[in-house]
N, C-alpha and C positions, 0 to 999 in steps of 0.2 A: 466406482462400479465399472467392469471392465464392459466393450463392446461385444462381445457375446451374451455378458447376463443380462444388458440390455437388451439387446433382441431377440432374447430367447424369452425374457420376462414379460415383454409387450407381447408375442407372437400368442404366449401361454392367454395374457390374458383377454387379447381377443377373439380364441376361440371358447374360452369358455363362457364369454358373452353371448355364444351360439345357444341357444337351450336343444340342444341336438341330442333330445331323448331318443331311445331307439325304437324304430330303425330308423330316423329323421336326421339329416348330415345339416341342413340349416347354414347351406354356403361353406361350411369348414375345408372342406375337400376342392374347392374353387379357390379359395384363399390361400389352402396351401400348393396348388397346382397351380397361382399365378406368380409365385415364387419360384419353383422350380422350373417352369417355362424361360423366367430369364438368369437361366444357368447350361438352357440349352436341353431339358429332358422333353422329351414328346412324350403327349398327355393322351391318354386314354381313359373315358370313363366307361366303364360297364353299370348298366342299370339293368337289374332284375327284380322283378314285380316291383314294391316299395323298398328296395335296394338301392342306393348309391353307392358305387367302388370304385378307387381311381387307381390305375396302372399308370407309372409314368415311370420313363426308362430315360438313362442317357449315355449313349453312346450303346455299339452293338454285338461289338464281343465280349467273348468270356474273360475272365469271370464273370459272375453275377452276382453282386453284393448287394441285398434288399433290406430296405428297412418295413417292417411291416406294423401296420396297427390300426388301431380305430378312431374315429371320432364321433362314435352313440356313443351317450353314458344312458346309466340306471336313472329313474326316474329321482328328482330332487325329495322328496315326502312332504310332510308340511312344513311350509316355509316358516312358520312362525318359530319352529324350533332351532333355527340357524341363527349362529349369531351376525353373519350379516348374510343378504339374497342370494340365493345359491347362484344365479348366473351375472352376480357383480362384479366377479374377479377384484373382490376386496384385497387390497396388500397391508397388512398389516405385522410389524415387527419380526419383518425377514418372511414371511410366508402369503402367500398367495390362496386365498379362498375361495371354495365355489367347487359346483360339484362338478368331475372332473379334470379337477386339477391335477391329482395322482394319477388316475386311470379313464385316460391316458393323454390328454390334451398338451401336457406339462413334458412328456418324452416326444408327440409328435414335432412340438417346437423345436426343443433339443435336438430333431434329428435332421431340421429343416435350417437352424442356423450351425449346425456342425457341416452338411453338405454345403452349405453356401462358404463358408471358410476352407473347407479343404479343395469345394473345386479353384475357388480365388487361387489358393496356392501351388495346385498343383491340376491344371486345367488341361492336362496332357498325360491322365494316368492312366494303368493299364485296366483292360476290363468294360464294365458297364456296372452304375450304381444306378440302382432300381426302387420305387418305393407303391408298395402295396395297402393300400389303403381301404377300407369298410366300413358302414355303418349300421353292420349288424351283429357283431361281435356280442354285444349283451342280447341280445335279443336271442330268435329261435336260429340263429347259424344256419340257413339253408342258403338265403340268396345274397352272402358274400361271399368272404374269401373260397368258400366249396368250390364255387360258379366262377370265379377270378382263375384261379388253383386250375382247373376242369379247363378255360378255355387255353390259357397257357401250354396245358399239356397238350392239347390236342394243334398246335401248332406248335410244337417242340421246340417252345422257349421254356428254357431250366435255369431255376435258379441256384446258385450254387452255394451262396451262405446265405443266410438271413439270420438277422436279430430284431425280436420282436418287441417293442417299448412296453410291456405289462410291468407293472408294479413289483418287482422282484425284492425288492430291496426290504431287509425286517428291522433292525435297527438303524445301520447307518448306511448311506448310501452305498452300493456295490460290498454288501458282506457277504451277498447272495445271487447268484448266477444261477438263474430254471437252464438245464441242460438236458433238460426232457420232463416228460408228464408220465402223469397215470394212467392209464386208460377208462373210461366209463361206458360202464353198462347198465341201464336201466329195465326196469321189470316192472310190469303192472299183470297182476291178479288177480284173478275173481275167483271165488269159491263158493259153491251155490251149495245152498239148503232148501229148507222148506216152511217159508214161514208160519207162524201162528202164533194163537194163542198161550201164554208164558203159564198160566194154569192147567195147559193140557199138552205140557213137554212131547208126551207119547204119540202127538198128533203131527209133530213137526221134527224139524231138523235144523240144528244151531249150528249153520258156519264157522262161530267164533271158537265155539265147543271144539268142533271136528277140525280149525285148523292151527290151534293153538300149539299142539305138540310138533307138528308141522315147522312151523313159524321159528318155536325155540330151538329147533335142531337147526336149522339157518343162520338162526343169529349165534348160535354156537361151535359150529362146524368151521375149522380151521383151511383155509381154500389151499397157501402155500405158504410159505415162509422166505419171498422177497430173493432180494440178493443185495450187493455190495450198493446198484447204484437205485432199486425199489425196496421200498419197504411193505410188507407183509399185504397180500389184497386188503382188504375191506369189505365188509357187507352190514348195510343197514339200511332199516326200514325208516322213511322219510313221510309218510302217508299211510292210515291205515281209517277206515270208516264202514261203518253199518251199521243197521236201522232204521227206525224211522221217526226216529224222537221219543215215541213215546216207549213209558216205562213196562208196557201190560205186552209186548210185542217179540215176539222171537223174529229176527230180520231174517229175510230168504237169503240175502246175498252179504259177502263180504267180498271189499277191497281194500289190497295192499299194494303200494309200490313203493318199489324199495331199490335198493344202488351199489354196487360193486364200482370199487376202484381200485383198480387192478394190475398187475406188474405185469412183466415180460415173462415173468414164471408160468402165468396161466395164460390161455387166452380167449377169446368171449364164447364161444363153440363148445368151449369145455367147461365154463361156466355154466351156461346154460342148461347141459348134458346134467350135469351135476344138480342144479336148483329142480329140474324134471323128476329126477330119479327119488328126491327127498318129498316133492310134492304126492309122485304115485305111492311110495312108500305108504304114506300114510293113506292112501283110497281116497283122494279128495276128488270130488265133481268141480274141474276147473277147467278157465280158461286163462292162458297167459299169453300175452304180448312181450313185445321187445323196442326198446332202441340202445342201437350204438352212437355214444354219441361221442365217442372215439377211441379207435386203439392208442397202448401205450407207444411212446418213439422215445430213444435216446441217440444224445452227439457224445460221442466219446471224445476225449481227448484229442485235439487236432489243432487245424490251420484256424479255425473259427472260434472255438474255445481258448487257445492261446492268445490269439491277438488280444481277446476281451481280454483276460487275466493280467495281461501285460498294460494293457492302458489303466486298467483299474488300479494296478500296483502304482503305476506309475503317479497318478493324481489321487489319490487317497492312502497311499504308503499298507494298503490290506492286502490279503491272498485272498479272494473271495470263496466262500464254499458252493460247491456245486450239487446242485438239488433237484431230485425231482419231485417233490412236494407239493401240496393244493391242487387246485382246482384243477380244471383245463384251460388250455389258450388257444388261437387262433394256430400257434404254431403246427397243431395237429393237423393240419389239413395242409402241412406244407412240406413238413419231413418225409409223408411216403413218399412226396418224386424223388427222393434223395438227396435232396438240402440236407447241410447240416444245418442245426438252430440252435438258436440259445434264445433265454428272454433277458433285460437287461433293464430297469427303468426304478421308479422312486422309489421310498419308503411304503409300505404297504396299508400302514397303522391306521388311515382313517378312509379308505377305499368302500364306496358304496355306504357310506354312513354321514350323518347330521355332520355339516362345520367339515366335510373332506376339504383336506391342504395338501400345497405341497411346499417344502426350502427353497426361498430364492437362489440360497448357496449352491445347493444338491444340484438345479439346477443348471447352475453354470456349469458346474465340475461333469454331472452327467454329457452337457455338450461340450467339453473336452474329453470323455471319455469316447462319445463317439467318434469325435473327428481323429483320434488317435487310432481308435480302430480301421476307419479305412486308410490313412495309412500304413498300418502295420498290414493292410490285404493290396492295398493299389496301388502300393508305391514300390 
């Protein structure tokens, strides 16, 4: 077992001895900040409301190469269902168990013993490597990286590439490189009636009645048709509820909300425009809200996206594909300064679910993948 996967395998598994549910960091971020201290990075923590983030930089020109990520996970569920304690960091026949292992405790290590091996080697490179750190990532996104992002910009330190350790990987390690996201838009709804009695229709007014043809021109209406690097928006309904239990009751009120996710084709303004236009259509008595809970961003082909391709070729012999698929990531809040981003980290296959693991192997090779990539930027 070589000296990387050793210290990348200990580092992985004593953070996820953290039970650092979110927004709870649970020392993570001090642990890995008293690492990077002796490499010479100055440490900064940012704390907002029940927030922990830690900014730590080294060295003070440009470039700026970040590694960014988290250290909350999702909540473990019941333990009885694991087969061993979600925060035991069980190793077991090449894999490392416990929640957090994939996403993303198992990349922050990887990122912390790949900078400890390239500054050893090359302790005189160009630039500043930088590492952005949160512990609200799963949680509601207000008081990390936003608030990190926010103050950085307002003292015009810029970073100039970032890769983000999220779980990218769907088969084998590095087949899959996030070169941007979706964007999301959420909507909540109401539609107001008139309740009553279900024997005396004429008395009342059914929400569900009046917003049902509504509803299907939504889930049927074509938003745009994507491009080369998104695919086609999205819209669907995730929540919808009214009533009052009982069976004898016509409900006053209905609520729906529901999710667009969405390309560079459209964007949320016009969205919006559009879900309005279909709601007055039909004469509905509503009310609607909004959150963005981020526009779309892509890295095109470049100095950041190459290097990654190029290491990844290099230690796993693949061309990995370039995707802007799934969910969101913290990337979003980092690409409008004008980073380029990518994400870059395990297999995805057991992420936020019962017995999540990650490869001791995958491991290693991912921190060779990263120390290859700064230097393919810093050297």
């Amino acid at each position: 077992m070589g000296a990387a996967l050793v210290d990348t395998v200990a580092l992985t598994c004593e953070l996820i001895q953290r039970p650092s549910v979110t927004p709870n960091d649970e020392g993570c971020q001090e642990l890995i900040g008293q690492r990077l201290a002796q490499l010479g990075f100055r440490l900064e923590t940012m704390v907002f409301e029940d927030t922990t983030n830690l900014w730590a930089r080294r060295g003070t020109d440009g470039p700026v190469f970040c590694f960014a990520g988290h250290t909350d996970v999702v909540p473990a569920g019941a333990e009885h269902a694991w087969i061993y304690p979600p925060f035991s960091a069980t190793r077991k026949d090449g894999y490392i168990y416990g929640r957090g292992a994939a996403d993303m405790k198992g990349s922050l290590a990887a990122m912390v013993v790949a900078t400890e091996r390239f500054v050893a080697s090359h302790p005189n490179h160009k630039g500043s490597i930088a590492f952005l750190i949160t512990s609200d990532e799963e949680g509601p996104f207000i008081n990390g990286t936003p608030k990190v992002v926010e103050t950085l910009e307002a003292r015009q330190e810029k970073i100039t590439w970032c890769l983000v350790g999220e779980p990218s990987s769907t088969a084998e390690l590095g087949d899959v490189v996030k070169n941007g996201r979706r964007g999301s838009l959420t909507g909540d709804l109401i539609v107001f009636g008139i309740q009553g009695h279900v024997a005396y229709p004429h008395l009342a007014e059914n929400p569900i009645h009046m917003a049902s043809s509504a509803l299907a021109e939504l889930a049927h209406s074509h938003w745009d048709d994507g491009n080369d690097s998104f695919p086609p928006t999205s819209f669907q309904i995730s929540n919808i509820q009214a009533g009052t239990g009982a069976g004898n009751v016509i409900p006053g009120e209905l609520h729906v909300q529901f999710n667009f996710r969405f390309s560079t084709e459209s964007t949320s303004e016009q969205l919006k425009q559009r879900v309005i236009d279909i709601v007055e259509h039909h004469n509905l008595d509503y009310s609607l809200t909004w959150k963005l809970n981020g526009e779309p961003f892509l890295t095109e082909s470049g100095e950041l996206v190459d290097a990654t391709v190029k290491a990844i070729a290099e230690f796993t012999g693949r061309l990995p594909e370039l995707s802007t698929a799934g969910g969101t990531s913290d990337g979003r809040f980092i690409a409008p300064t004008g980073a380029q981003v990518i994400e870059l980290g395990p297999v995805n296959a057991t992420i936020h679910k019962v017995n999540e693991c990650v490869s001791e192997e995958d491991l290693d090779t991912l921190t060779r993948v990263y120390e290859k990539v700064l230097e393919n930027l810093l050297c």
